[in-house]
SEZANU-584011 format. One record per residue: x, y, z of N, C-alpha, C in turn; residue in three letters. Coordinates in pm, 1 decimal. Example, Ala and Ser with C-alpha at 12.3 -4.5 7.8 and 13.67 -1.06 7.14 Angstrom:
+----------+----------+----------+----------+----------+----------+----------+----------+----------+---------+
|      n_u |      n_v |      n_w |     ca_u |     ca_v |     ca_w |      c_u |      c_v |      c_w | residuo |
+----------+----------+----------+----------+----------+----------+----------+----------+----------+---------+
|   1319.0 |   -569.0 |    780.0 |   1230.0 |   -450.0 |    780.0 |   1320.0 |   -330.0 |    780.0 |     ALA |
|   1285.0 |   -225.0 |    708.0 |   1367.0 |   -106.0 |    714.0 |   1290.0 |      3.0 |    787.0 |     SER |
+----------+----------+----------+----------+----------+----------+----------+----------+----------+---------+
//
This chain:
+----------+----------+----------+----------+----------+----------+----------+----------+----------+---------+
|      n_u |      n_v |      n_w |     ca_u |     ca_v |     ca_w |      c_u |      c_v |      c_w | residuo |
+----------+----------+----------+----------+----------+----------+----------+----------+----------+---------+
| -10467.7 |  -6519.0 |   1666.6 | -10389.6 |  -6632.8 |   1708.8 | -10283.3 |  -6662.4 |   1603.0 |     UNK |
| -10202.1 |  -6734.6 |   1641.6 | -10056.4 |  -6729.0 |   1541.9 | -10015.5 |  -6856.7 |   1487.9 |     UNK |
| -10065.4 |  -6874.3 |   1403.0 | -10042.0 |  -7012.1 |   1292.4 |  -9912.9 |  -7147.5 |   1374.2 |     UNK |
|  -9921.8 |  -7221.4 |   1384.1 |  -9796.4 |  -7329.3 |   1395.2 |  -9684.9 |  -7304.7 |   1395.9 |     UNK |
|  -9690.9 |  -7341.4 |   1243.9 |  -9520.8 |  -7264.9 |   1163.8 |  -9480.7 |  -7153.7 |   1175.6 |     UNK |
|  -9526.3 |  -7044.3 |   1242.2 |  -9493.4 |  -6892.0 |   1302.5 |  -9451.6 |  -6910.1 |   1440.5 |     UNK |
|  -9552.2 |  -6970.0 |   1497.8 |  -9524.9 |  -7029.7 |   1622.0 |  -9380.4 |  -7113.0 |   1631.6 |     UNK |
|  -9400.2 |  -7225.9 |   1570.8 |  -9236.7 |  -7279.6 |   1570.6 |  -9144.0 |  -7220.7 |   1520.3 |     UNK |
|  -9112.5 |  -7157.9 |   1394.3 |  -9059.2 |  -7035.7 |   1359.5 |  -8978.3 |  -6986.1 |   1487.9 |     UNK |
|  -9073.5 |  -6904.5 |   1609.4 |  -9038.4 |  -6788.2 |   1655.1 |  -8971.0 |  -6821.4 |   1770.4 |     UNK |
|  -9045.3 |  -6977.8 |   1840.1 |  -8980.0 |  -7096.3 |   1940.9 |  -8829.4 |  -7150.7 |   1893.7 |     UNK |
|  -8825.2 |  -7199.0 |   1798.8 |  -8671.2 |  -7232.6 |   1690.5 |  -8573.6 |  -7106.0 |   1665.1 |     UNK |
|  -8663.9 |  -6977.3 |   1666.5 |  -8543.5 |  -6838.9 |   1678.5 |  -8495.9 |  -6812.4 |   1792.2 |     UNK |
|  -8582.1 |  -6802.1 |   1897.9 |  -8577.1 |  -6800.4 |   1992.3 |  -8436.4 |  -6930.3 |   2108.2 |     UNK |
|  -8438.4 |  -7012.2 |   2052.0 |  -8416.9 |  -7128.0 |   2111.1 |  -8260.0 |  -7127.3 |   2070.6 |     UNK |
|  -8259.1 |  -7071.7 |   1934.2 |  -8135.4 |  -7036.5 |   1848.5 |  -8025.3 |  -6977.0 |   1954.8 |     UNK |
|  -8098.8 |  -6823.9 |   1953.6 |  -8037.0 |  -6720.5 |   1965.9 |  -8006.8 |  -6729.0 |   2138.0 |     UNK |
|  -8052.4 |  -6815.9 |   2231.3 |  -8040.4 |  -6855.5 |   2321.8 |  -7926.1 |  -6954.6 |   2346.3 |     UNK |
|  -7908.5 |  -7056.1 |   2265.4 |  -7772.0 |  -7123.7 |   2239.5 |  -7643.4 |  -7061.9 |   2219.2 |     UNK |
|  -7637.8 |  -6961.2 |   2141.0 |  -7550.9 |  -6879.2 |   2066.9 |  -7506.2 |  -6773.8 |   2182.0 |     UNK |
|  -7622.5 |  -6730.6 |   2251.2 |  -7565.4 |  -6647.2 |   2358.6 |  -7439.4 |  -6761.4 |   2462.0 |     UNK |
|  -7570.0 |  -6807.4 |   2495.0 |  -7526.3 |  -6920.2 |   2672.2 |  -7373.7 |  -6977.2 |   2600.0 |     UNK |
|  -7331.8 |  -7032.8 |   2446.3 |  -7235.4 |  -7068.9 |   2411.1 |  -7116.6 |  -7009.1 |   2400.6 |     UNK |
|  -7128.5 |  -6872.0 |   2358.4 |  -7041.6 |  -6732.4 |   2359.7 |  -7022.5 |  -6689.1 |   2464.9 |     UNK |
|  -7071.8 |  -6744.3 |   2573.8 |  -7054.6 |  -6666.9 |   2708.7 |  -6988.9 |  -6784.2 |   2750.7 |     UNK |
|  -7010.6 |  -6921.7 |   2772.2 |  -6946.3 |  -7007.9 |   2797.0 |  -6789.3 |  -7021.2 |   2806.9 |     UNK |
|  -6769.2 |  -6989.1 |   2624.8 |  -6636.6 |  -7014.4 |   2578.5 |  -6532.3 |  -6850.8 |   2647.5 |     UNK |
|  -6572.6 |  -6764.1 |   2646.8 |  -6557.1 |  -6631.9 |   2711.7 |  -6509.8 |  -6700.2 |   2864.2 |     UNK |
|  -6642.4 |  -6749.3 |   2907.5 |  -6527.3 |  -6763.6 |   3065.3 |  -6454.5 |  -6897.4 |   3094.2 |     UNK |
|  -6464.0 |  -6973.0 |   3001.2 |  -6347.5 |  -7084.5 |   2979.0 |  -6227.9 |  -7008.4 |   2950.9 |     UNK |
|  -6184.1 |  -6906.5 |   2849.7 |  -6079.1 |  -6825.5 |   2780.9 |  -6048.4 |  -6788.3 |   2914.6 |     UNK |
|  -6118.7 |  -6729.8 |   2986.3 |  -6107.3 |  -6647.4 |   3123.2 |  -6024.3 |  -6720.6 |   3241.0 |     UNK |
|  -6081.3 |  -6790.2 |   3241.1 |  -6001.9 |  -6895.0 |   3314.9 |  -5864.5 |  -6949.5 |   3280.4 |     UNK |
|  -5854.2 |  -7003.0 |   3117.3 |  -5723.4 |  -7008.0 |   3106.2 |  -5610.1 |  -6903.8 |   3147.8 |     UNK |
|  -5654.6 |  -6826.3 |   3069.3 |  -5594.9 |  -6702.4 |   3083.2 |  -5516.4 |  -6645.3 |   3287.1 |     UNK |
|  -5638.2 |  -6668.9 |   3350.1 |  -5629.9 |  -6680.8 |   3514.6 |  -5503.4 |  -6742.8 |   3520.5 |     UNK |
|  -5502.2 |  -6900.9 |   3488.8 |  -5440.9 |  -6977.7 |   3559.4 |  -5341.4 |  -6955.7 |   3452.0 |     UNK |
|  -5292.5 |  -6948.1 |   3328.7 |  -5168.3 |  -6892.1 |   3312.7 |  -5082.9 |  -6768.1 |   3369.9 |     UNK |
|  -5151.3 |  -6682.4 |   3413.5 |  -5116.5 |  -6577.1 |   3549.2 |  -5100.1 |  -6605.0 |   3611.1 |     UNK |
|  -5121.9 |  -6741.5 |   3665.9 |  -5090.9 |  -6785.2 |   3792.5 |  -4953.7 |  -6891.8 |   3751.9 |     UNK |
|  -4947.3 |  -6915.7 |   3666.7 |  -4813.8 |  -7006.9 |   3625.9 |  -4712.0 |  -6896.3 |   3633.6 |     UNK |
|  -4765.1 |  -6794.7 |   3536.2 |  -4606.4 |  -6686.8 |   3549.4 |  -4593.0 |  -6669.1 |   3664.5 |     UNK |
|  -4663.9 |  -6671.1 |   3759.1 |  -4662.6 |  -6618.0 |   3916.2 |  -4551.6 |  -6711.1 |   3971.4 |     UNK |
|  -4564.7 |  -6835.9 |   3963.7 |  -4502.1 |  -6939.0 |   4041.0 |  -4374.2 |  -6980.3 |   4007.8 |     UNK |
|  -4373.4 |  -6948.9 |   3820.8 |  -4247.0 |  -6950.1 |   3776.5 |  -4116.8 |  -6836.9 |   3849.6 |     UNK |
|  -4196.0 |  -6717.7 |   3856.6 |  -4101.8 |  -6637.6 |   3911.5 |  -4083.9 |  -6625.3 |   4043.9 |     UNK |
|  -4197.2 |  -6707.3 |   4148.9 |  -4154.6 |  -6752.0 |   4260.3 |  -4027.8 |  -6839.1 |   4268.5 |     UNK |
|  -4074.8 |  -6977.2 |   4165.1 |  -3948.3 |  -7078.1 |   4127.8 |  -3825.0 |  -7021.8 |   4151.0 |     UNK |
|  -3827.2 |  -6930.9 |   4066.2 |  -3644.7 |  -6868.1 |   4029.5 |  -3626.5 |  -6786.6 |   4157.8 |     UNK |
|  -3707.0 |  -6685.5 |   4193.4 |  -3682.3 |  -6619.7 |   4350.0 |  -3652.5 |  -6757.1 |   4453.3 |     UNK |
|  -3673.6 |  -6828.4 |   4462.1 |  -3691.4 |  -6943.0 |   4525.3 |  -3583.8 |  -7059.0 |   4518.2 |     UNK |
|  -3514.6 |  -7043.7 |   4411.9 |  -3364.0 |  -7097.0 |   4371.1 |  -3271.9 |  -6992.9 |   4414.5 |     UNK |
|  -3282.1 |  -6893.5 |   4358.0 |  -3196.7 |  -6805.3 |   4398.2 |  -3156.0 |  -6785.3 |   4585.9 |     UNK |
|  -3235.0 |  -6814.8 |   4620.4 |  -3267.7 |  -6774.8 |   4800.2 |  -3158.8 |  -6892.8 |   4798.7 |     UNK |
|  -3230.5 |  -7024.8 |   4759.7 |  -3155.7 |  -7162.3 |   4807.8 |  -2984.2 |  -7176.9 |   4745.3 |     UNK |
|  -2993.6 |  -7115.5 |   4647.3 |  -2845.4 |  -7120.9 |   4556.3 |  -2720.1 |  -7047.5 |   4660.1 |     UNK |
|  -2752.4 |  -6916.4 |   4732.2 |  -2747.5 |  -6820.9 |   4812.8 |  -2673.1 |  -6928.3 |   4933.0 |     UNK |
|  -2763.1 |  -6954.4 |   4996.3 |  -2785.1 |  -7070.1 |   5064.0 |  -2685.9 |  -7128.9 |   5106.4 |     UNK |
|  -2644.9 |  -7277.9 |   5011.1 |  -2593.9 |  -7307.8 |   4990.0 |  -2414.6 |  -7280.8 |   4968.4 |     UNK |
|  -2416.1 |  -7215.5 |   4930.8 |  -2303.4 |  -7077.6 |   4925.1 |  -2248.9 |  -7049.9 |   5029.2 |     UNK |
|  -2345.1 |  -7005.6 |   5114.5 |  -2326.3 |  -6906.8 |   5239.7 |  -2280.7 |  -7096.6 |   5375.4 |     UNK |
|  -2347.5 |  -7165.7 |   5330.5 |  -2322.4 |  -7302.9 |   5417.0 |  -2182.6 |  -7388.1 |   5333.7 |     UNK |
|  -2156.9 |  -7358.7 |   5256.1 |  -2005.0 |  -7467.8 |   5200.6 |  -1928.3 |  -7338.5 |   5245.6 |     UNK |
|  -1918.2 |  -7206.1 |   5272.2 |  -1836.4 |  -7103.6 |   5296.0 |  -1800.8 |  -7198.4 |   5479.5 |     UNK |
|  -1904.7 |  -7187.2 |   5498.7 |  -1908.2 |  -7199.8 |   5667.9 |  -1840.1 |  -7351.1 |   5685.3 |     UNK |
|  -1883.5 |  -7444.0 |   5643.2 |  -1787.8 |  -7552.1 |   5642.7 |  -1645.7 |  -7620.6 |   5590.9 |     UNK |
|  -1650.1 |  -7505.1 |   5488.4 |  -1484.5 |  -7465.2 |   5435.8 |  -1431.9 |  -7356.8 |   5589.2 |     UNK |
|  -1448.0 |  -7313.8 |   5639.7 |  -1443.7 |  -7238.8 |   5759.8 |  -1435.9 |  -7283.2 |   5883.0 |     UNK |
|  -1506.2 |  -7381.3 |   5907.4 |  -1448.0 |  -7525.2 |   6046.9 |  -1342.6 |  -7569.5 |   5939.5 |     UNK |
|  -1352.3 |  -7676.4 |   5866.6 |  -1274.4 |  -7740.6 |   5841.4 |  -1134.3 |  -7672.7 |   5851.3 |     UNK |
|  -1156.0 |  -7555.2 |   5819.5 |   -980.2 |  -7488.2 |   5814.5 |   -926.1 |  -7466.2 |   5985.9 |     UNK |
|  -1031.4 |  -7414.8 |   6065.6 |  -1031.6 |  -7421.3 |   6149.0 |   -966.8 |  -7551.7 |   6256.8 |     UNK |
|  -1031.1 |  -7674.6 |   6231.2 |  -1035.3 |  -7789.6 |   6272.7 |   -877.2 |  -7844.2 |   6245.1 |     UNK |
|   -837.0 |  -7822.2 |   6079.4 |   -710.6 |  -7872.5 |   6058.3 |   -599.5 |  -7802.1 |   6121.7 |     UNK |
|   -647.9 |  -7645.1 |   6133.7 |   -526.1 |  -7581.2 |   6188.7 |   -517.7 |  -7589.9 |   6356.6 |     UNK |
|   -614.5 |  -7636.8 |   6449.0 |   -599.5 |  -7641.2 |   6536.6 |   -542.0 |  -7833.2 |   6608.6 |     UNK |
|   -569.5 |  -7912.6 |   6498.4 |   -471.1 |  -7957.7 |   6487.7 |   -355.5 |  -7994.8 |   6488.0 |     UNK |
|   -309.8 |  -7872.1 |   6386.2 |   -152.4 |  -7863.2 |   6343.3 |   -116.5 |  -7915.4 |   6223.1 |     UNK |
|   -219.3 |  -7906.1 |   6124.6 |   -244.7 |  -7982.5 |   6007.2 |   -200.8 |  -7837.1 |   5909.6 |     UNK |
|   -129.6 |  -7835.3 |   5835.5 |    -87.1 |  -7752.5 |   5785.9 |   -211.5 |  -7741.6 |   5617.7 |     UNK |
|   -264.6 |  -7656.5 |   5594.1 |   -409.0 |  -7612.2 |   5540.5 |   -379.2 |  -7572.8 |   5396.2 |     UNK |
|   -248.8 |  -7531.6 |   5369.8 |   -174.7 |  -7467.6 |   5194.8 |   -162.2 |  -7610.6 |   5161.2 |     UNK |
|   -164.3 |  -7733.7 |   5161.6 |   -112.4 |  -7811.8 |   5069.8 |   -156.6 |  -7969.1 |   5132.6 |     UNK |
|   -164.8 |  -8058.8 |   5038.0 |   -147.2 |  -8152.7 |   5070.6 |   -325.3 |  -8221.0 |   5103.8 |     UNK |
|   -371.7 |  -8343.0 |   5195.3 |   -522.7 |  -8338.5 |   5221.5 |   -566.2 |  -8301.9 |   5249.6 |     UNK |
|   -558.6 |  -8185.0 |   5329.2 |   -627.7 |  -8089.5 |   5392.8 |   -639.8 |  -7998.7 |   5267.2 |     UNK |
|   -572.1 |  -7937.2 |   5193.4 |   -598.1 |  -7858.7 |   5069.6 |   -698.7 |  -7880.1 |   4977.8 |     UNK |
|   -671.8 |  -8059.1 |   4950.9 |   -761.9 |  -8087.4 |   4875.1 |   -900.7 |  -8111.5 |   4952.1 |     UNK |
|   -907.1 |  -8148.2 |   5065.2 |  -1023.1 |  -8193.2 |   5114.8 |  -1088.4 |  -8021.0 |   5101.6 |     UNK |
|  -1046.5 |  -7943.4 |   5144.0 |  -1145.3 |  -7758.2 |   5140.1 |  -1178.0 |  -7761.8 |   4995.8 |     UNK |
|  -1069.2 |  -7792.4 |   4898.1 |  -1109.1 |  -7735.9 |   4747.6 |  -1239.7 |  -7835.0 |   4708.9 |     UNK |
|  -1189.4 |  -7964.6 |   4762.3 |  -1334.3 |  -8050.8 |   4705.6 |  -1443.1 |  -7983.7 |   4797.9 |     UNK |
|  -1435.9 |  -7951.4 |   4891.7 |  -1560.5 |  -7899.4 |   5007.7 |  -1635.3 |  -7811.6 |   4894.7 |     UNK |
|  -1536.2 |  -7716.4 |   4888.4 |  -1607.4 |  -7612.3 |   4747.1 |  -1626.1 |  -7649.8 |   4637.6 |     UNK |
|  -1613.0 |  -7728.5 |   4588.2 |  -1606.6 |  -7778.9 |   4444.8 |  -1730.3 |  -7821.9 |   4452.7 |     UNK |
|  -1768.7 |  -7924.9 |   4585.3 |  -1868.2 |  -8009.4 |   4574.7 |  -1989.0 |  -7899.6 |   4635.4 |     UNK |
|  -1966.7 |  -7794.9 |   4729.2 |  -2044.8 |  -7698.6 |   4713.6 |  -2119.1 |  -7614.9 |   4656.0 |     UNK |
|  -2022.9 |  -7566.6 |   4536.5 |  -2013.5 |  -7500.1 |   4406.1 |  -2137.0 |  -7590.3 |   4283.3 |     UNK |
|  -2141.2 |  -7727.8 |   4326.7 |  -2166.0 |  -7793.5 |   4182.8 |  -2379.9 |  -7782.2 |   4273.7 |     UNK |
|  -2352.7 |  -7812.8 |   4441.9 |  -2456.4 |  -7776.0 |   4452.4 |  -2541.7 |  -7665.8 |   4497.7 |     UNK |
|  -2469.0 |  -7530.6 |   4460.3 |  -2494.4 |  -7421.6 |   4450.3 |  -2599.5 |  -7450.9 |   4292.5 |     UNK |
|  -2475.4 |  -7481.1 |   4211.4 |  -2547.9 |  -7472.3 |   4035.6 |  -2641.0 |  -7570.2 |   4057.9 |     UNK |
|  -2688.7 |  -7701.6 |   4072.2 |  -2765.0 |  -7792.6 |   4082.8 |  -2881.0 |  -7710.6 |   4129.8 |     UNK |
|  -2904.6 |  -7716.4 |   4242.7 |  -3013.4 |  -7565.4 |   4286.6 |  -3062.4 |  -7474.6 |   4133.5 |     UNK |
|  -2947.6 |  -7408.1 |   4099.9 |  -3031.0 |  -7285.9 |   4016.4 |  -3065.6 |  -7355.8 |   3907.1 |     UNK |
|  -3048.6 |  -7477.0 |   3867.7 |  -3036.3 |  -7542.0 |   3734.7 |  -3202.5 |  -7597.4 |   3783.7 |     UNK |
|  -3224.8 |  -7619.7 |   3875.3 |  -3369.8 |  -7720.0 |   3923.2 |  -3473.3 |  -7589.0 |   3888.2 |     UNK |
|  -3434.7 |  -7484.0 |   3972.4 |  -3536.3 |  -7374.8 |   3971.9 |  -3541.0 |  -7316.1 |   3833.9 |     UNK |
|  -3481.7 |  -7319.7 |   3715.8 |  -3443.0 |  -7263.4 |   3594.2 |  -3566.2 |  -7373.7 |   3538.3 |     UNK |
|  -3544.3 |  -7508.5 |   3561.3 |  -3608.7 |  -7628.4 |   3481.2 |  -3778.5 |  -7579.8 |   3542.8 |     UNK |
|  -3799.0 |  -7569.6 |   3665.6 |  -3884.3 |  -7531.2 |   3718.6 |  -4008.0 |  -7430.2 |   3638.7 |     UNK |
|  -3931.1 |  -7312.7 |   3656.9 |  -3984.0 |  -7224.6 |   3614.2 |  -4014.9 |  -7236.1 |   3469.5 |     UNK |
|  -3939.6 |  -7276.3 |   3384.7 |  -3950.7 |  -7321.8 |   3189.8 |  -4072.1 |  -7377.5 |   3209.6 |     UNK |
|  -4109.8 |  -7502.1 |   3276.9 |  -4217.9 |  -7588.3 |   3266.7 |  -4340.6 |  -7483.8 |   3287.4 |     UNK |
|  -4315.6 |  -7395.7 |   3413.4 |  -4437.7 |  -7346.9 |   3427.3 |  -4513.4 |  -7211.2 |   3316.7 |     UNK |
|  -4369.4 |  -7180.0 |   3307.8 |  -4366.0 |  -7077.2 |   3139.3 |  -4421.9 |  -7167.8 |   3048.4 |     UNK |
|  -4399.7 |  -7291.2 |   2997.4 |  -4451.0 |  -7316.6 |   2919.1 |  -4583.5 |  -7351.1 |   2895.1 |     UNK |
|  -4599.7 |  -7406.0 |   3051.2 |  -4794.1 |  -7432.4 |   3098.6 |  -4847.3 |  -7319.6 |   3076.0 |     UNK |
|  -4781.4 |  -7197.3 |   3098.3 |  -4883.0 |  -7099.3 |   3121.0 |  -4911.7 |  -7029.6 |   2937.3 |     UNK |
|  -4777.5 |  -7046.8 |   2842.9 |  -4790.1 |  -7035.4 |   2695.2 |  -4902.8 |  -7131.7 |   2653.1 |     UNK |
|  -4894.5 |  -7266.7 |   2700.5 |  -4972.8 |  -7376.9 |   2679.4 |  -5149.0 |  -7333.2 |   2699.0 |     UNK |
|  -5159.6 |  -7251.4 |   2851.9 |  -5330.9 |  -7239.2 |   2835.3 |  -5336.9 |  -7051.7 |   2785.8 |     UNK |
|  -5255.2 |  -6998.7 |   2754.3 |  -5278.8 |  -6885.1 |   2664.5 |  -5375.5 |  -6957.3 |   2544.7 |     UNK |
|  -5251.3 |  -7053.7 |   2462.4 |  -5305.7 |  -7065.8 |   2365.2 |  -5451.5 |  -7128.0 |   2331.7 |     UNK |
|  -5455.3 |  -7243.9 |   2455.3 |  -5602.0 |  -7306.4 |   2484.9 |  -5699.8 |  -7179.8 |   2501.9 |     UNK |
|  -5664.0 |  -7090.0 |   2550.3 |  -5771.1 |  -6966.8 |   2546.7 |  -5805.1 |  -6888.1 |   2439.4 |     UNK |
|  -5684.4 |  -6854.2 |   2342.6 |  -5704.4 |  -6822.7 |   2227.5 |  -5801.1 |  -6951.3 |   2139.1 |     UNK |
|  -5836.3 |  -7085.3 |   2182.9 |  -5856.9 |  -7162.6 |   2086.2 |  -6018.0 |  -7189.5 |   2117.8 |     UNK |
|  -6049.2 |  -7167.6 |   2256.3 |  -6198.6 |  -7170.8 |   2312.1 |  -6261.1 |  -7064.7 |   2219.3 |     UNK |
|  -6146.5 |  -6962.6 |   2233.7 |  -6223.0 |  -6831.7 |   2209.0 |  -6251.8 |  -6853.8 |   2059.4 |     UNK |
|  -6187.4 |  -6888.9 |   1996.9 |  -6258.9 |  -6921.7 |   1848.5 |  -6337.6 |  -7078.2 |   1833.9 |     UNK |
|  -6310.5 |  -7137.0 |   1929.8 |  -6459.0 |  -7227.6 |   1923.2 |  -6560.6 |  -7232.6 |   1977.3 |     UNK |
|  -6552.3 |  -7106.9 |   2029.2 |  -6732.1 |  -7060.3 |   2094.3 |  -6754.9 |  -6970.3 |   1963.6 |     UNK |
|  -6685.0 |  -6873.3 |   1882.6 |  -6733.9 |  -6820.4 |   1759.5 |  -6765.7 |  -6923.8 |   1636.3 |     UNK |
|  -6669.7 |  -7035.1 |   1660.8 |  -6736.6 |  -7159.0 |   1536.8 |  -6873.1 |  -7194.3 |   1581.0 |     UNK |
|  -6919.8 |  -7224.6 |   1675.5 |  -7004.0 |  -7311.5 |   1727.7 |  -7115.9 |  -7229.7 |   1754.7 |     UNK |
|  -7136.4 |  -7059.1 |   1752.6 |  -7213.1 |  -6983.9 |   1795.9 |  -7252.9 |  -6971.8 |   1586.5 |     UNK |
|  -7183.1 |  -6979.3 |   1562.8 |  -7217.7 |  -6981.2 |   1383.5 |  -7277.9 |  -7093.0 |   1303.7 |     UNK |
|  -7242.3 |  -7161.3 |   1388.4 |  -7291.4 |  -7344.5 |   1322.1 |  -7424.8 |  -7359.8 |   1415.5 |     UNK |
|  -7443.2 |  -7287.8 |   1556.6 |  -7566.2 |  -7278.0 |   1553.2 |  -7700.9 |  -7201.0 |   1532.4 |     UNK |
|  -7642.9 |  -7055.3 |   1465.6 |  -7736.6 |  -6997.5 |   1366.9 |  -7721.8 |  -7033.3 |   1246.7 |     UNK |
|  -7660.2 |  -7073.9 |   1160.0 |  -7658.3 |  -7156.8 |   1052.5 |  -7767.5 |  -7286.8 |   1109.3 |     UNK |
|  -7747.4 |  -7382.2 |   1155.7 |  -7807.6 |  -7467.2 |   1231.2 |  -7981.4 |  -7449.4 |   1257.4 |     UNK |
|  -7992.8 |  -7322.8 |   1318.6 |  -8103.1 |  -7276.0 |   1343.9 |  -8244.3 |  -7221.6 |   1252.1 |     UNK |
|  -8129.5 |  -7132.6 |   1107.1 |  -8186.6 |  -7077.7 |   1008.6 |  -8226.1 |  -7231.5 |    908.9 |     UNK |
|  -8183.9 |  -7331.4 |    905.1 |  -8152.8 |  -7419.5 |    817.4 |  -8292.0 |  -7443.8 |    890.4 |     UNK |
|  -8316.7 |  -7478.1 |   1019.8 |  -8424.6 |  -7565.0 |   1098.1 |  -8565.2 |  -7442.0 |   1047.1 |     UNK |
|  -8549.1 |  -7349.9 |   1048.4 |  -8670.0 |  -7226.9 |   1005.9 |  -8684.1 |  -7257.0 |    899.1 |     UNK |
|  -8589.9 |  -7281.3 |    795.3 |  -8610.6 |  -7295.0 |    652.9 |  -8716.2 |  -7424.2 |    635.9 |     UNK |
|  -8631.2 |  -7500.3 |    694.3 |  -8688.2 |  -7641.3 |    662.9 |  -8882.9 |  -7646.7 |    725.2 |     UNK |
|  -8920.3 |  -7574.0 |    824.4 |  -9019.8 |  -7561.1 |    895.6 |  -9128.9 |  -7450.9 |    725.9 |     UNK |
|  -9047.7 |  -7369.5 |    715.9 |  -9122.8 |  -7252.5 |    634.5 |  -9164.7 |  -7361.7 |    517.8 |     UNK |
|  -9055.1 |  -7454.9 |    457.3 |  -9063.8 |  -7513.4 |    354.7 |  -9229.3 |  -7635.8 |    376.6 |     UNK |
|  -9197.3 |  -7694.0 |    484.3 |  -9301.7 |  -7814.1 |    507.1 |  -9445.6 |  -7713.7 |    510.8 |     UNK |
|  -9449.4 |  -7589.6 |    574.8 |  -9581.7 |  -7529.2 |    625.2 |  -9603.4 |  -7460.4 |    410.5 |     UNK |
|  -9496.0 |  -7496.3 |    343.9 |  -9576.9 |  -7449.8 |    178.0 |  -9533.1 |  -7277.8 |    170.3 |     UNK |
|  -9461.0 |  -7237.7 |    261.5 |  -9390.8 |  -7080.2 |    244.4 |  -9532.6 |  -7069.7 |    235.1 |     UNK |
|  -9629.4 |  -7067.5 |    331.8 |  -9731.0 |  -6956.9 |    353.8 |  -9804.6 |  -6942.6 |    489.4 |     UNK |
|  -9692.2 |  -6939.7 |    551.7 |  -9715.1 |  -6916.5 |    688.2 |  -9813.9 |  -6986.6 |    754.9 |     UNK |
|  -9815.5 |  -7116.8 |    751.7 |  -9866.2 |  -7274.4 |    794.7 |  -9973.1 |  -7284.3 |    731.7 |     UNK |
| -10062.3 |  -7225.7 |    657.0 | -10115.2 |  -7294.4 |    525.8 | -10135.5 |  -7419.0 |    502.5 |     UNK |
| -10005.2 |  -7495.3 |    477.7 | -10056.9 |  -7579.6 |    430.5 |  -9935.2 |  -7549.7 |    309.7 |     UNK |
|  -9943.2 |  -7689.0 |    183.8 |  -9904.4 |  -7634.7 |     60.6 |  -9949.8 |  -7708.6 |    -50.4 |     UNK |
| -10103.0 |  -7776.5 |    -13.4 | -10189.8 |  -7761.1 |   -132.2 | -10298.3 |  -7635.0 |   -127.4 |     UNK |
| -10318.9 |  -7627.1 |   -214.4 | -10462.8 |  -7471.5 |   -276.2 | -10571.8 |  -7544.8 |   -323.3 |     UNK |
| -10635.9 |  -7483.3 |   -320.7 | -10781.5 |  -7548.2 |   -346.2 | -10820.4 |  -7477.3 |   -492.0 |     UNK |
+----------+----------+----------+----------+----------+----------+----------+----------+----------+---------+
//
C-alpha cells in the first residue's frame, strides 16, 4: 500500500501535468481561432476593395449616361451644348460624378484598412495567447513542483514517515 505523501505526491503530479496539458491546448485553439478570423478579415478586406471598385465603375458608367441625356435633352431643344449653362451644367454633372466615383473608392480603401488592421490586430492577439498558455503552462509546473515540495517537506522527506524518529 502507498504511504499518503506518495499518494498525494502522485495525485498533485498528476493533477499538474493535467492543467498544463488542457492549458496548452486551450491557448493553441484560442491562437487558432484568432488566426481563422484574421483570414477572414483579409477575406472581406479584399472583398471591400473588389466591391468599391465594381461601385466606383458604376458610378462612372451612370454620370457617363446622364451626361448623355442631358446633352441629348439640350440639343433637342436647341440649346446649344459648347458653351454657356448647358456646358457648365454637363461639366458639373461630371465633376459631381467624378468626386462620387472617388468618394466610393475612398469608403472601400477606409474599409478595407480597418479590416487589415483587425485582422494585424488578432494575428497579434494570437501570437500573445500563444505565449500565455506557455507562461501559464510553466507557472503551473513551477506551481505544482513547489506544492510536491511543500507535501515531501511536511511528510519529514521520508516518504510520509512522519518527521520525528524515535
Amino acid at each position: 500500500m502507498c504511504d499518503p505523501v506518495s499518494a498525494s505526491v502522485a495525485v498533485m503530479g498528476g493533477s499538474t501535468a493535467f492543467n498544463v496539458y488542457s492549458g496548452v491546448q486551450e491557448s493553441r485553439y484560442q491562437a487558432k481561432v484568432a488566426r481563422n478570423n484574421a483570414a477572414i478579415n483579409r477575406n472581406l478586406a479584399a472583398d471591400a476593395l473588389e466591391r468599391g471598385a465594381i461601385a466606383e465603375n458604376i458610378q462612372r458608367e451612370r454620370t457617363q449616361q446622364l451626361k448623355s441625356r442631358q446633352r441629348a435633352k439640350f440639343g433637342a431643344s436647341g440649346v446649344d451644348i459648347s458653351s454657356g449653362s448647358a456646358a457648365r451644367t454637363i461639366a458639373d454633372t461630371a465633376m459631381i460624378g467624378e468626386l462620387d466615383a472617388l468618394t466610393i473608392r475612398s469608403n472601400a480603401q477606409r474599409e478595407a484598412f480597418g479590416l487589415e488592421v483587425g485582422a494585424q490586430n488578432l494575428i497579434e492577439q494570437s501570437r500573445l495567447t500563444r505565449r500565455r498558455g506557455a507562461s501559464q503552462a510553466i507557472g503551473s509546473i513551477l506551481g505544482g513542483a513547489s506544492q510536491v515540495a511543500g507535501l515531501y517537506a511536511a511528510g519529514g522527506g521520508q516518504g510520509g514517515q512522519g518527521g520525528a524518529r524515535a
